[in-house]
N, C-alpha and C positions, 0 to 999 in steps of 0.2 A: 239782484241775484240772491236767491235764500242761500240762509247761513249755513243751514245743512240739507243734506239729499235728502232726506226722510224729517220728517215730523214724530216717528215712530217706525223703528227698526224690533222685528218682533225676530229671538234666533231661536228658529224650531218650528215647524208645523206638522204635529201632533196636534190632538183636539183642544189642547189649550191654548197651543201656537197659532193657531189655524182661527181661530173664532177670534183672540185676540185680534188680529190683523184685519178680520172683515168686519168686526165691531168698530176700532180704529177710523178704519174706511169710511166705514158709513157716521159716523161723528165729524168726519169733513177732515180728517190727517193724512196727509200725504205718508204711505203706511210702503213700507216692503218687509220682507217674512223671507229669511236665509233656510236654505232646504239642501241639504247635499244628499238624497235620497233621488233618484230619477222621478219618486211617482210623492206628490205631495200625501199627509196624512201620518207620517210617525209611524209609530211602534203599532199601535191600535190598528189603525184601517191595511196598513202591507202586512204585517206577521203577529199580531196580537188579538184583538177582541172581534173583528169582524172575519176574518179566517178561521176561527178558532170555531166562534157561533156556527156558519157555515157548515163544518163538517160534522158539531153538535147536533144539529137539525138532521142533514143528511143521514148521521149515521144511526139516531133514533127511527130513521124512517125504514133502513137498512133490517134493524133488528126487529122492527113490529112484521116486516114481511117475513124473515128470515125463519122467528121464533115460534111462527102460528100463533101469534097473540092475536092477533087479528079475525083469525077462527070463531072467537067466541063472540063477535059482531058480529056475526055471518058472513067476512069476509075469506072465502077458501080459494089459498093462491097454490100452484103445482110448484116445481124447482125455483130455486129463489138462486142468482148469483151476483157477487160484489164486482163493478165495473170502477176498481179503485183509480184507475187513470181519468174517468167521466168523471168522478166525486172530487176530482183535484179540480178540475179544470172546471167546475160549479164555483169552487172555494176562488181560484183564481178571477174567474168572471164576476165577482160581487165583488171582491178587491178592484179590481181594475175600475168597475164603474161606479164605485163608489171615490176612490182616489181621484179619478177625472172630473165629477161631480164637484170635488173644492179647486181644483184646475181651473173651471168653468167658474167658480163663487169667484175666486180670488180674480178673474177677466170683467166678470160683471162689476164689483168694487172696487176694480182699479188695485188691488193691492201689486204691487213687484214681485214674482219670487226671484230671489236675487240666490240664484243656483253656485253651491260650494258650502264648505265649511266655514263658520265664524269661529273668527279667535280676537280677543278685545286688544285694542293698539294702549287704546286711553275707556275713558268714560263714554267717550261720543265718537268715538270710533272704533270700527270692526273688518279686517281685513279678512275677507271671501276669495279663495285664490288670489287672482291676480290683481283685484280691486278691493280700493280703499273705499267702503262705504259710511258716511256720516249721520247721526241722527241724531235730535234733541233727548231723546226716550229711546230706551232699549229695553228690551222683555227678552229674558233670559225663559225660554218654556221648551228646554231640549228634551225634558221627559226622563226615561230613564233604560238600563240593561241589564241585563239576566245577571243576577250575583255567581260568580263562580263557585265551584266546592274545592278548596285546598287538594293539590294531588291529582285532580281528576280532571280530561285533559278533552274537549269538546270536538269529534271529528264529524258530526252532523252528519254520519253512516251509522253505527254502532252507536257511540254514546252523542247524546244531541238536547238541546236544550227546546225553549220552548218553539222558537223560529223550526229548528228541522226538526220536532216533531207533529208538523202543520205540514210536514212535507216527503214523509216516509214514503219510500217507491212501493213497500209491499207491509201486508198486516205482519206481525211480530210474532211469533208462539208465545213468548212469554216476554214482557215490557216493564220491566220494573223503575219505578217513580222513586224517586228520590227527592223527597217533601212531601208532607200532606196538607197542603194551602191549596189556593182556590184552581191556580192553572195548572197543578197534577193533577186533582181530582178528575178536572172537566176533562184534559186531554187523554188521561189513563179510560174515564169514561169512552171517547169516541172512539177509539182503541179495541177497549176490550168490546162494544156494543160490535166490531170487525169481526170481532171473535180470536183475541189476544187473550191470554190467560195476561192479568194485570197482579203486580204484586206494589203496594204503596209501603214504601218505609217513610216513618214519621221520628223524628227525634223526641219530640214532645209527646206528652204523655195522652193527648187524646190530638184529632186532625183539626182542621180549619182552625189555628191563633187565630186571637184577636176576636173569635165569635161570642154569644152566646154559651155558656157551658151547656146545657141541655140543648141546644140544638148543636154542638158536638161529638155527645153522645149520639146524638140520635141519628147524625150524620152516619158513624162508625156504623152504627145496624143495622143503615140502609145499606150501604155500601156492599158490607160483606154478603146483604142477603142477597145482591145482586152477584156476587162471583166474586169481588175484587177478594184477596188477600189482605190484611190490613195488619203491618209488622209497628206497632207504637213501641214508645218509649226503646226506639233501637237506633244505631249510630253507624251509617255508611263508614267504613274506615280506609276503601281502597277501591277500584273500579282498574281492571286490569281485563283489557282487550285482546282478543287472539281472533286474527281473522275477522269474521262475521257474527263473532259471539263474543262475551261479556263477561268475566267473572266479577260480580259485584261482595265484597269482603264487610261482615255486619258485625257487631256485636251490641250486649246491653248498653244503653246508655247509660248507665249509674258503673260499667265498668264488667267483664266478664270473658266466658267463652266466646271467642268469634267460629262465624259460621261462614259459608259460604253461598252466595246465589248465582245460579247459571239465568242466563236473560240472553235475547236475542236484538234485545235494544235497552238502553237506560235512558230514561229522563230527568234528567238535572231539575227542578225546578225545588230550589231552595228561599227563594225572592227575587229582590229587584234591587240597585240602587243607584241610584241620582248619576243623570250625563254632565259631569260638571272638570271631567279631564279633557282637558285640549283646550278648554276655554279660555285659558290667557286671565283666569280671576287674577292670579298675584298682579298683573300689571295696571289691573285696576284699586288694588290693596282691598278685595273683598274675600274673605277667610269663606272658610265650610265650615260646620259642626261638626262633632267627633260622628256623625253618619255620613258625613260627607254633602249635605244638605246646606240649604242658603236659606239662612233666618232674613224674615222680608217682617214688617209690621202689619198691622190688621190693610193696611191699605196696597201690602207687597211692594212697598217699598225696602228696596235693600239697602244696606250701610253705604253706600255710593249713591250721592244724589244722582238722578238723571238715568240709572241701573234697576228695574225690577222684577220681580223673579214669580212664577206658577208653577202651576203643576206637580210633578215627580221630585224638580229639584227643589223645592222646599218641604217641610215639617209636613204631617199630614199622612191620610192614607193616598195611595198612590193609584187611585180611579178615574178612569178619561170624562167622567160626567161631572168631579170635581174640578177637574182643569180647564172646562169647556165654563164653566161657572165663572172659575177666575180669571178664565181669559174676558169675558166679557166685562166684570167690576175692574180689572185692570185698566183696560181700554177707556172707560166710563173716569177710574180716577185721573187719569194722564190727564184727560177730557176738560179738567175740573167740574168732572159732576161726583154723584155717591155711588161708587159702586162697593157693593155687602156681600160678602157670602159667608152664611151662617151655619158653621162647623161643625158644628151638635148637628146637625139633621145633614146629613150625607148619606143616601142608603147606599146596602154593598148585597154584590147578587152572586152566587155559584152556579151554572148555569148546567150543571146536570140535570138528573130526571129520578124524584123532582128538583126542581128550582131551591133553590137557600136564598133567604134572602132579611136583610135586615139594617134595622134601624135606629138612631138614638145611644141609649145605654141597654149595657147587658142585664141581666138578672142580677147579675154578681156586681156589675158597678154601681146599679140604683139602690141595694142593698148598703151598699157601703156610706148612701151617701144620707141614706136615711133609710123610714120606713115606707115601707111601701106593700102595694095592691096588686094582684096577680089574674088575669084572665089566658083563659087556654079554651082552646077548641079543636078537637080533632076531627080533622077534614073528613074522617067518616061517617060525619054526623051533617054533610053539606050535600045538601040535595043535587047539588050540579057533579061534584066529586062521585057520589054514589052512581049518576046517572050515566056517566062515562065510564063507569068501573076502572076507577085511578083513585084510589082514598087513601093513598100512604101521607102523612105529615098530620100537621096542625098549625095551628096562628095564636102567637102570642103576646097579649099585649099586657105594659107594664104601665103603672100611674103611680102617683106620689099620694101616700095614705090619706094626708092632711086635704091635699088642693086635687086633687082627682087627675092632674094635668098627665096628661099623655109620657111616659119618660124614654119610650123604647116599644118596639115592638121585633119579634123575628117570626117568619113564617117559612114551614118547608112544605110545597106543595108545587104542582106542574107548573102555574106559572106564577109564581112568588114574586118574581123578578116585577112583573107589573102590579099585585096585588099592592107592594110595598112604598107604592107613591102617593095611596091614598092615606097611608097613616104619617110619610114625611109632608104633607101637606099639611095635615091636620096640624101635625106638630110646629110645625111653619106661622101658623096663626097661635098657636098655644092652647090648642082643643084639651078637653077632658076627655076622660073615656067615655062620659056623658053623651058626650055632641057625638062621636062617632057612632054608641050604641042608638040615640034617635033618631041618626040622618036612617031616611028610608034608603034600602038599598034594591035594586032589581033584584028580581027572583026568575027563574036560578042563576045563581052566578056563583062562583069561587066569592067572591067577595063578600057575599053573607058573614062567610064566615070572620071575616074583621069584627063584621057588628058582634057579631056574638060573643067573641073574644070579649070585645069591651062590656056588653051585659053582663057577661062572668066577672069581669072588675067589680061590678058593681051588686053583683051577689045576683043575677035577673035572667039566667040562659035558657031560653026557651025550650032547645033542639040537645040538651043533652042532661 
């Protein structure tokens, strides 16, 4: 009789939970993956990146009919009208079949979902309601939840976070965001593309932390030339509800006159932080960091042997393509093989229109860390760009002065979001701006413009 029920108990399937336990699987470990959600897949695939995309898509398509943008293609539509009950129930049907989809993974590998909450007994055990389950390995990949705002109080009618506002019954007159990071942006986007008068309050003195400074700038410009409102460097101080409406309460954030905003919804989206309440850590004597995070080693191993940690709940940016990484180096070390994931090259994507998206280091941190080489290219010098008349953005790529080696790049452009895999690949092997300005690229594509970028590293741009 084996010692324990599982060879590897994974608690969580979210994209890191979830590939954890099928990689597991398929290594030959008798694998089950704890899930107290009805539909497998986390935060991501039920109420996060795949719903969220969905009505991104949807409502871009919403606005090209709407706006007569489409006119200047020679496409001429009569009455245009929103069928927001149909556009839910789109968003719902790619949830559902995608959530079923690791349903069906986790049947074909054999993994368990061992349905309930985990809360740790010991090291190697985790009681699931009413059952004691055992494993030699356990992977903590509970992901993570919407950070609260002090005071302000989520009734997912009026004020709603990011889950209910993926699920407003009608468009908003006026929607005011509260954050300007990546999931205000995008959902204020789908919003106002309804035709929501959007207003983003941002504490910080320009939107998307953590980015590139000049593609933060440049973020702001697009924005507003689109409609949104854009309140920086201001400080929500109050959000008081009446009814069906909103008084959201602002002032400077260096200190001032406060003002007032009437909204007809608010979205909280201030961040994220780590699922690591309920887990029963003290009984294992494994601490959090003062973010409330679980320091793991390069191998995600935690301060408890036989305990290790991915995704949201550890250090790190909190992206489902990074978790899906370390759930499989996870699975690989338990294994005893090498599994690696290399942290400098993580891209991160905003999925408005256009696309943000980026890689490596900022301008400001390669700067800091030496000298460095600069290429830029504005998408309206790209033949493919030009020929669909969409040429807002540019592609930037960054190199180290000395060694030419690739150190960053950011692009904002329609679809950024993919352009930006061919420069963490590059960076993946340790390219120059070299290799990328002579790899041949098809023409036309968006993607030219990378090459070009890196020609302008190197003083050589053809197209501008």
């Amino acid at each position: 009789m084996a010692e324990y029920d599982f060879d590897v108990l994974v608690i969580g399937s979210g994209p890191g939970g979830y590939v954890a336990a099928i990689r597991a699987a398929q290594l030959g470990l008798r694998t089950g993956c704890v899930e107290s959600r009805e539909t497998l897949g986390g935060t991501c695939l039920n109420v996060g990146c795949i719903p969220s995309k969905t009505l991104l898509n949807a409502s871009e398509k919403f606005y090209e009919a709407a706006s007569g943008a489409l006119a200047k293609h020679g496409v001429k539509l009569g009455s245009v009208e929103l069928d927001l009950p149909a556009m839910m129930a789109d968003k719902d049907k790619a949830v559902t079949g995608l959530t079923g989809g690791i349903e069906f993974l986790f049947k074909k590998n054999k993994v368990e979902w061992v349905k309930g909450l985990g809360t740790f007994v010991d090291p190697h055990t985790v009681q699931v309601g009413d059952r004691t389950v055992t494993a030699k390995d356990i992977v903590i990949a509970t992901g993570s939840s919407v950070t609260p705002l002090p005071g302000v109080e989520i009734d997912q009618k009026v004020v709603v976070d990011s889950t209910g506002a993926i699920a407003l019954e009608k468009v908003p007159e006026h929607l005011v965001v509260i954050g300007g990071g990546v999931i205000g942006l995008e959902l204020g986007s789908v919003w106002q593309r309804l035709g929501a008068k959007v207003t983003v309050v941002e504490f910080l003195d320009q939107l998307l932390p953590g980015m590139d400074g000049e593609v933060r700038k440049e973020a702001a410009k697009i924005f507003k030339k689109q409609g949104m409102e854009i309140r920086l460097s201001t400080k929500v101080t109050g959000v008081a509800v009446n009814g069906e409406k909103a008084t959201v309460t602002v002032e400077p954030a260096a200190g001032g006159t406060p003002e007032t905003i009437e909204a007809d919804a608010v979205l909280v989206s201030i961040g994220r932080k780590p699922n690591t309440d309920g887990l029963g850590l003290d009984k294992i004597g494994l601490a959090t960091n003062q973010r409330g995070q679980i320091e793991t080693d390069h191998s995600f191993r935690t301060a408890v042997a036989g305990v290790w940690a991915i995704g949201d709940v550890i250090p790190g940016p909190m992206l489902a393509h990074k978790a899906e990484d370390e759930g499989i180096a996870v699975a690989e070390n338990i294994a005893g093989l090498t599994g690696i994931v290399n942290h400098d090259v993580i891209p991160s994507v905003v999925y408005t229109h256009p696309e943000i998206a980026g890689v490596g280091l900022t301008e400001e941190q390669a700067r800091e860390k030496g000298e460095v080489k600069i290429g830029k290219f504005p998408m309206a010098g790209n033949s493919r760009a030009k020929a669909i008349d969409d040429t807002v953005g540019w592609v930037k790529v960054i190199a180290d002065a000395k060694t030419d080696r690739v150190l960053g790049a950011w692009i904002i452009t329609a679809p950024a979001g993919t352009m930006i895999a061919q420069v963490a690949q590059a960076m993946e092997f340790g390219a120059t701006s070299e290799d990328i300005a002579y790899t041949c690229h098809a023409h036309p594509t968006h993607s030219e413009a990378i090459k070009e970028a890196a020609m302008g590293v190197l003083g050589k741009p053809i197209h501008i």
